[in-house]
C-alpha positions as CSV (number, residue, x, y, z in Angstrom):
1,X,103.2,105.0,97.8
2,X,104.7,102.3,96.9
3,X,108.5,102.0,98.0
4,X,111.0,99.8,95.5
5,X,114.5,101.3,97.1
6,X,115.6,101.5,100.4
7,X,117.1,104.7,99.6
8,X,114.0,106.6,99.9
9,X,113.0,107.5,103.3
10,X,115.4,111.0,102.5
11,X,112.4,111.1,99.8
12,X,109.7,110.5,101.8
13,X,110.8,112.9,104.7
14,X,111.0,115.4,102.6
15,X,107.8,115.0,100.7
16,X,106.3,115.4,104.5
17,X,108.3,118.8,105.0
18,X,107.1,120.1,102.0
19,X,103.5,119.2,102.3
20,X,103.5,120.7,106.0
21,X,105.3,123.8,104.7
22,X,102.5,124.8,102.4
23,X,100.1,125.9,105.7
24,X,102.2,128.8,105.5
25,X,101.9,129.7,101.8
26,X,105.5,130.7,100.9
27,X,106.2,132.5,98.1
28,X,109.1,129.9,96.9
29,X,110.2,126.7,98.8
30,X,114.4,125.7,97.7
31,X,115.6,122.5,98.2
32,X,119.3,122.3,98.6
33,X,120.3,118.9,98.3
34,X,122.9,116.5,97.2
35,X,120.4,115.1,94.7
36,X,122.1,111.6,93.5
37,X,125.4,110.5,92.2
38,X,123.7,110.9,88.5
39,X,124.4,114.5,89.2
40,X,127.9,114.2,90.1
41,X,127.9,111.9,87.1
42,X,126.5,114.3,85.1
43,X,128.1,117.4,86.0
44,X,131.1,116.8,88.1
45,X,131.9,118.0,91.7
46,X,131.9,121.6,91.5
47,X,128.7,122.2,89.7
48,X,125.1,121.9,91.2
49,X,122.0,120.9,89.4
50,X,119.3,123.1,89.5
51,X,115.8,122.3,88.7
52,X,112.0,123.5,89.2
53,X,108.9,124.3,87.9
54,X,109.1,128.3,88.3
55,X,111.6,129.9,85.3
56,X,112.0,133.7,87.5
57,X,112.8,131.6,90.6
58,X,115.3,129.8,88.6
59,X,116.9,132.5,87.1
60,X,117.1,134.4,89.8
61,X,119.4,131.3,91.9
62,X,121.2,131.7,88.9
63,X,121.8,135.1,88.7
64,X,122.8,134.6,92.5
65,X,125.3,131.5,91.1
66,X,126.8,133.8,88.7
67,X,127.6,136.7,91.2
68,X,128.7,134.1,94.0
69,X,131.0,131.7,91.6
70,X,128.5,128.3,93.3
71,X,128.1,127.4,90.0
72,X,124.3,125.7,88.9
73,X,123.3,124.1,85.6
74,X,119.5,123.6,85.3
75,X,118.2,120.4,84.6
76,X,115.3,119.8,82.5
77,X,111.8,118.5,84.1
78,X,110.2,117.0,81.0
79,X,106.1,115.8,80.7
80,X,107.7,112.0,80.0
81,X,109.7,111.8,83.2
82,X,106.2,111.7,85.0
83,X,105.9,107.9,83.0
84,X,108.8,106.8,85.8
85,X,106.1,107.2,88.7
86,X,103.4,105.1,87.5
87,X,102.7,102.0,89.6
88,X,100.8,98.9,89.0
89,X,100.7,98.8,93.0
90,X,99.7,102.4,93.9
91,X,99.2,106.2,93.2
92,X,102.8,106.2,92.3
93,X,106.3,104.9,93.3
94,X,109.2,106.9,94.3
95,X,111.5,105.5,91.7
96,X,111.7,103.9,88.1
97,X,113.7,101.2,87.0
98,X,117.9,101.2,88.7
99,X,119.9,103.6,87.0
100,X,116.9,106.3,85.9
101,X,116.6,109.7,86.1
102,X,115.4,109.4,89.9
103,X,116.7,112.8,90.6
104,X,114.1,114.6,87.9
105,X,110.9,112.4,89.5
106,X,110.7,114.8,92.5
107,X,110.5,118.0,90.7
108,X,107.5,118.0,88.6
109,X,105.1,118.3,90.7
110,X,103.9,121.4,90.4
């Protein structure tokens, strides 16, 4: 791993949680986070970004958005974005060059 902000122990943590959390095979794993100020950039205060590799998991939060009025707008997690993780350094970095789509990086793997 090779670390280029200081920003990313949040990352890192969380990349820990997950990995342990697969011993116990869930059947979905949600991560409810503040994501990045791109977001907020992207789609104001009062609207959360939703993204993830599993289309009935998604559509079911946003069923649950659309009942509930916590509104969601799902993000796209496209092949390219896995370009931002390469690393001359190692097996891949936790973020591209400043001012990226950092926020997408986490979310593809599948």
């Amino acid at each position: 791993m090779e670390v280029i902000s200081t920003d990313a122990e949040g990352r890192l943590i969380l990349c820990d949680a997950l990995a342990y959390s697969l011993r116990y095979q869930p059947k979905a794993i949600l991560d409810l986070a503040t994501l990045t100020g791109a977001c907020v950039i992207a789609l104001g205060d009062y609207v959360a970004g939703i993204m993830g590799n599993d289309d009935a998991l998604i559509k079911r939060v946003e069923e649950a958005s659309a009942r509930t009025g916590e509104k969601v707008w799902r993000l796209p997690l496209w092949d390219e974005y896995l370009d931002y993780l390469k690393s001359d350094a190692r097996r891949f970095q936790e973020c591209g060059n400043p001012g990226s789509r950092r926020h997408h990086r986490w979310n593809l793997f599948k």
